[in-house]
N, C-alpha and C positions, 0 to 999 in steps of 0.2 A: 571539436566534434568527435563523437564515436565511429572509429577507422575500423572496418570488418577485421583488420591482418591484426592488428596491437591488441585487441579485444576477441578473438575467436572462440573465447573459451565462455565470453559471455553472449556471444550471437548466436543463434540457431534459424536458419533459414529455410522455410519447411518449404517441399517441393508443391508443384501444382497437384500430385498425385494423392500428396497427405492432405493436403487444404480443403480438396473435391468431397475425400473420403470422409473425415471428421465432417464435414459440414452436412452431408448427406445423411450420416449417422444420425449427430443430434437432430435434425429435421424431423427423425422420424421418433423422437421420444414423446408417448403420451401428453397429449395437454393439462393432465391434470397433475404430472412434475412440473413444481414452477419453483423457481429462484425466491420469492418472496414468501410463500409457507410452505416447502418441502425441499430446502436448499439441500441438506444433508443428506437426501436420499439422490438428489438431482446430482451433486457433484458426486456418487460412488457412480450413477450410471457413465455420467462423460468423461472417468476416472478408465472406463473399460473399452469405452469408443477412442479414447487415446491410445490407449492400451495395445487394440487391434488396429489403430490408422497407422499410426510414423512408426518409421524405420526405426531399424535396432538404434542406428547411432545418434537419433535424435532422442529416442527414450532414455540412451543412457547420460546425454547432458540434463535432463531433466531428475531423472534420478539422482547424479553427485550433488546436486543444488540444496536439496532435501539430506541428503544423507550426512553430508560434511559441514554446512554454513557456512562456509570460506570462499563462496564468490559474494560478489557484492548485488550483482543483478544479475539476471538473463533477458534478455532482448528477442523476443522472438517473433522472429517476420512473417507476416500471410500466413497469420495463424488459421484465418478463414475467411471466406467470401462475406463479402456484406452486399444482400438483395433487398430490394423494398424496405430501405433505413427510413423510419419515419422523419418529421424536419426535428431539428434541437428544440430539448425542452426550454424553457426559459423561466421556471416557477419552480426549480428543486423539486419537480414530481416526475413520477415516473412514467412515460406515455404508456397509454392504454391498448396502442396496437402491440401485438408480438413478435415484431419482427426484429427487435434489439433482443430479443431472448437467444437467440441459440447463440449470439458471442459472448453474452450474459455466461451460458451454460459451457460454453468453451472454455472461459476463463476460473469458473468454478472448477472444471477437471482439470483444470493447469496447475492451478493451487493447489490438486488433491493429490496432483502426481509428487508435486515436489515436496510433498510429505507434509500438508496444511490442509485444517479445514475451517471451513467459514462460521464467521461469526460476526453478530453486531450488535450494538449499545441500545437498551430500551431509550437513555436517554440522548441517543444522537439522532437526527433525522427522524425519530418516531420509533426510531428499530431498525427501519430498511436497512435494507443487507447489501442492495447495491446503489454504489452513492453514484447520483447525475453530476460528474464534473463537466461543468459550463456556465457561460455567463447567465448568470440569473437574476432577474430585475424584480420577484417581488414584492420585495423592503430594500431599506436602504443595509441593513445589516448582510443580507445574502449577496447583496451587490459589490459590496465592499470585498467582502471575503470571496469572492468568485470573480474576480476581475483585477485584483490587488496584484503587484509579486509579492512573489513568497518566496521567503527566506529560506536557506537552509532549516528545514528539523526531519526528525521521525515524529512518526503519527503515532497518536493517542501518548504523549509524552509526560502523561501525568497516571499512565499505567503501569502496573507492576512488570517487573521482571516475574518468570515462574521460578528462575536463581533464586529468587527473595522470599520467597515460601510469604506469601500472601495470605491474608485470610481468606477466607470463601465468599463472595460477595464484593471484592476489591475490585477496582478498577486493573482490567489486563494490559499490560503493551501487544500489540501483535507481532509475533515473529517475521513473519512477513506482509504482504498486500501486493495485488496484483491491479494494473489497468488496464483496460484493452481499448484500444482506437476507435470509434467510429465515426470520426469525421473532425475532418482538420487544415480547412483550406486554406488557414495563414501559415502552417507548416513551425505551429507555436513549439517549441521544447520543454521538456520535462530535464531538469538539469540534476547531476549527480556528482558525489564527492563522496567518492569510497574513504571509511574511516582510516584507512592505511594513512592514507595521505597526508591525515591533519595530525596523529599520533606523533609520525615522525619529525613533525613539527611545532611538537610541545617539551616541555623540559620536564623533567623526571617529579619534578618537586612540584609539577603544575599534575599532571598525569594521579599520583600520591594525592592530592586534595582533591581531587577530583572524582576518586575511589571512595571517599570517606562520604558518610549520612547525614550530609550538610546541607541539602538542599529541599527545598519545594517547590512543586510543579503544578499549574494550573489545566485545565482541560481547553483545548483546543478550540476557536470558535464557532465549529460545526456542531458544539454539541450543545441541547437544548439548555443548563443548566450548568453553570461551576462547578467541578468537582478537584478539591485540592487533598493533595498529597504532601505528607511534610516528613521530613528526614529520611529524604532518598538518597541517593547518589547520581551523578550523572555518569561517569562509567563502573560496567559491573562485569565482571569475570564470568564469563557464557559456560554451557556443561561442556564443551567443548575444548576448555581454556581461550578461546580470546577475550580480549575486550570486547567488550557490545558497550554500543550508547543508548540516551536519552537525549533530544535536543529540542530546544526553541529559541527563538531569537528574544520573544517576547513573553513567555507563558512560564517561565524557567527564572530562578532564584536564588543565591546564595544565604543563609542563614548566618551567616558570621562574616565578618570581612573578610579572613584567609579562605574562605569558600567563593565569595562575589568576585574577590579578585585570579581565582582561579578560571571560573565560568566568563570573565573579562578575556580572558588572555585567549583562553578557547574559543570564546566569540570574533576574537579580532582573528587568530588563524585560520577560522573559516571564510572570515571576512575574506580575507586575502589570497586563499587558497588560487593556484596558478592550475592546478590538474581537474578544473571543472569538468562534465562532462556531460554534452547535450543530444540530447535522445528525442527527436520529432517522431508521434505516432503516427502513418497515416493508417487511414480506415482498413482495420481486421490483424493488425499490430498488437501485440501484449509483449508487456512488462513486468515480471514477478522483481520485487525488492526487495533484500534480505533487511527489517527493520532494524537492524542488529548492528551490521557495520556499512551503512549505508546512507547516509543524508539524501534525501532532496528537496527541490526548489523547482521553482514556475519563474517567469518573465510575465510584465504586468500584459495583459491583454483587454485593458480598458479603451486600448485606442482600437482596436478591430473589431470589438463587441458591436454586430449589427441587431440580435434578437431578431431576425427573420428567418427561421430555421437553419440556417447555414453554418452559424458557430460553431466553434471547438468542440468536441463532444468527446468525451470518457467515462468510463466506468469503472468507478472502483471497489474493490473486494475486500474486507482485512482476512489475512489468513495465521492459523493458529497450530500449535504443534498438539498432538495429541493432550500430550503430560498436563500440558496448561490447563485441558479441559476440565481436571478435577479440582481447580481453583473456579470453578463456574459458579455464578448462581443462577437459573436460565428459567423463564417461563416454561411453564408447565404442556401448555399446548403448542408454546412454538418453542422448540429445544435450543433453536440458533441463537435467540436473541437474550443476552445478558443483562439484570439488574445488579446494578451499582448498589451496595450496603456499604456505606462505612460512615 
């Protein structure tokens, strides 16, 4: 379990005085800022409403997150009120009342703060910017993927590093991704395995093939279409000097034997990984992830899945570092959302 005392530096517990304020703020931003066609304008405004809500000492954990890349998550509790939540979706769309908006917009200035901004795949979800994670019933395909455990990976793992100097049009990794709570009555976890952990527990000569552009990566199955990458790497030297990764349990490949038995070995020490770490949202809870040196994983929740509004409910955001942004190729009218050329 995640202990407040051994993890300080990754928790931040905002007082009932910040949660009131931020929440009162965003409440009162125009209707016609919306998360879904003017995200990039939405998250500069809830960028300033955090700005003037939380104390100095919670801006400035928010600040090191962004500035340095060397935590692995932030945890941040009662981020804000949740009033009149609509019931959970169950169809991968997005309801049509507004009242998931303003954790929506919370969670976009959470992103903004820690030095990210939002963006999404023309070919994931349609574009949407904010993904409905919850049991969704419907096809058998979204049932699957939305009810399944999930393995250890990072998201979008068949996307560039911006290390990699990409073409323009390339598929991106995201730096980070944020989720924020809004409903979670089996008190399901979001599991974590900072890359520290498993590094330390690979051998030099696994770590060395594992650096080298052996690999190919498939596109995750939230996204409308395949899209493959070939002679990547699974770890790449960040501008920062650490390692960052790439991962999938299933979507992920080695090109040569001394490559597959490399991503083997890596796979079985995450397998086994003992420093797992479980993180329950409850409703108005956010999560920023640094995609970078940070794995996570779900627990199956096909046995709690009732579809009567009541399910697990999350939303998630990917967030991007500036520099990435000039490897974009982005529709015209909507700036946020990326096409895939390659």
């Amino acid at each position: 379990m995640l202990h407040d005392k051994k993890n300080s530096k990754n928790i931040i517990l905002l007082s009932v005085h910040e949660r009131n304020t931020i929440y009162s703020a965003l409440q009162k931003i125009p209707e016609n800022y919306d998360q879904e066609k003017t995200p990039l304008e939405l998250e500069k405004l809830a960028y300033d409403i955090i700005m003037n809500s939380f104390y100095d000492s919670t801006l400035l954990k928010l600040s090191h997150f962004g500035k340095y890349n060397d935590v692995p998550f932030l945890f941040v509790r009662n981020l804000i009120p949740l009033i009149d939540l609509p019931p959970t979706p169950n169809n991968d769309s997005s309801p049509a009342t507004p009242s998931w908006k303003v954790p929506a917009a919370a969670l976009l200035g959470l992103l903004r703060f820690t030095g990210h901004t939002a963006r999404s795949f023309l070919d994931e979800m349609g574009g949407r910017l904010c993904h409905m994670v919850m049991p969704s019933m419907n096809d058998d395909k979204s049932y699957l993927r939305s009810t399944k455990k999930l393995n250890f990976h990072t998201e979008v793992v068949n996307g560039y590093f911006s290390e990699e100097n990409p073409a323009i049009g390339a598929p991106l990794s995201p730096e980070s991704f944020g989720l924020i709570g809004l409903r979670n009555p089996d008190n399901i976890s979001t599991t974590l395995l900072p890359l520290c952990d498993v590094l330390k527990n690979l051998k030099q000569e696994t770590i060395y093939e594992l650096m080298k552009p052996n690999f190919t990566a498939r596109s995750q199955s939230s996204f409308d279409k395949n899209i493959e990458v070939k002679n990547i790497a699974v770890l790449n030297t960040c501008l920062n000097g650490q390692i960052g990764i790439r991962y999938s349990h299933s979507k992920l490949q080695g090109n040569n034997e001394a490559a597959q038995q490399a991503y083997e070995e890596l796979s079985t020490v995450i397998k086994n990984s003992k420093q797992i770490m479980h993180v329950a949202l409850s409703p108005g809870d956010a999560l920023i992830l640094n995609n970078r040196i940070c794995l996570h994983g779900r627990s199956a929740i096909s046995d709690t899945a009732k579809f009567d509004g009541t399910d697990r409910w999350l939303v998630r955001i990917y967030g991007y570092k500036e520099n990435s942004t000039a490897f974009m190729n982005t529709l015209e009218d909507s700036r946020h959302i990326m096409k895939v050329d390659i």
